[in-house]
N, C-alpha and C positions, 0 to 999 in steps of 0.2 A: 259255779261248779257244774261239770258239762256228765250227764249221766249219762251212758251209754241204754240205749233202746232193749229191752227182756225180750225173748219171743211172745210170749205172752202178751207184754201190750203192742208189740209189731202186729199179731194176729189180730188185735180189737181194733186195731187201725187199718186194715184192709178188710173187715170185717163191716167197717164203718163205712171205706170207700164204696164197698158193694153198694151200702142201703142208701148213702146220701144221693145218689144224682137221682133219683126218682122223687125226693122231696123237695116241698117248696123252701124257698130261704131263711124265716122263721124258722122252722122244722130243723131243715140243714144245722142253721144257728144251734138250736136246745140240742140236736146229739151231739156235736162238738164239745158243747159245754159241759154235758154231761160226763161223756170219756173224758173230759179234763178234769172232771172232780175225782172220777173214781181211779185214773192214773194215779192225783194227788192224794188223793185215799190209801192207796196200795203201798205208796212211798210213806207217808207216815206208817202203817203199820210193819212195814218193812224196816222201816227206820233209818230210811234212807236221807239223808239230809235235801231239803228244797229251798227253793227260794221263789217268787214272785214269777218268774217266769218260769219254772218248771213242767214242763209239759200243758202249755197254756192253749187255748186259740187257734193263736196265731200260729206255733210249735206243731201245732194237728193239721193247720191247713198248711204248713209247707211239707210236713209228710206226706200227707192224702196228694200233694203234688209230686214226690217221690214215687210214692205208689203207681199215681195215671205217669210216670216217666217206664217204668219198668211194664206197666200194661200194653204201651204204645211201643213198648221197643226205638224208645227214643225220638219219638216223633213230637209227644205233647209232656208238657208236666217239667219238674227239677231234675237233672242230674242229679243228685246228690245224695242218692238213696244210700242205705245201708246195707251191710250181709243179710245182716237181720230183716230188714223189709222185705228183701227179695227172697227170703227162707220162707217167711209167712206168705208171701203171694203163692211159692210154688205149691208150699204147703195146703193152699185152699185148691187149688190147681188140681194138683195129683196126690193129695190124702181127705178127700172133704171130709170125711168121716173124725180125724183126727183135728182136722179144725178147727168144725162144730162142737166136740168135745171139749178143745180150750176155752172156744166161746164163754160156752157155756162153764164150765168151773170158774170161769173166772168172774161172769156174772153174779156166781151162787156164793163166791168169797166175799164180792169186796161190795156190792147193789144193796145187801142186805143195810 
């Protein structure tokens, strides 16, 4: 079952892309895995049905290569970005304020 991407978790994943390329690849690694627990965290409480690959990994690193697609203006990264990814990049773009805001709420819902 194929679940369409929230802005919410679009923005924790462009959010991600910003911090990852200044960490080492352990590092890299644990935030990846982390946004993938509390994506699957959000879907349980949401009550959204998963399965085994549901926003895994591997599902995070072909986003984050959507994202550097839309960053590069098509030069590096996937094709195959969403509305939604390119809502949340503009959004950090030209609203940071409202962003950081998402960020942050959605931290404070589903971390705890």
């Amino acid at each position: 079952m194929k679940v369409k991407w929230h802005l919410e978790e679009a923005v924790m994943l462009v959010d991600l892309y910003r911090r990852v390329e200044e960490l080492d690849a352990n590092t890299r690694q644990q935030e990846m895995e982390k946004l993938s627990f509390l994506l699957n965290k959000r879907a349980k409480i949401l009550q959204i049905p998963i399965d085994d690959k549901f926003r895994n990994v591997n599902g995070i690193i072909m986003q984050l290569e959507n994202i550097r697609y839309i960053e590069t203006k098509g030069t590096e990264g996937l094709s195959a970005f969403s509305k939604v990814a390119q809502e949340a990049y503009q959004l950090n773009s030209e609203m940071p304020e409202v962003f950081k805001r998402i960020v942050q709420e959605f931290k404070e819902k589903y971390e705890i």
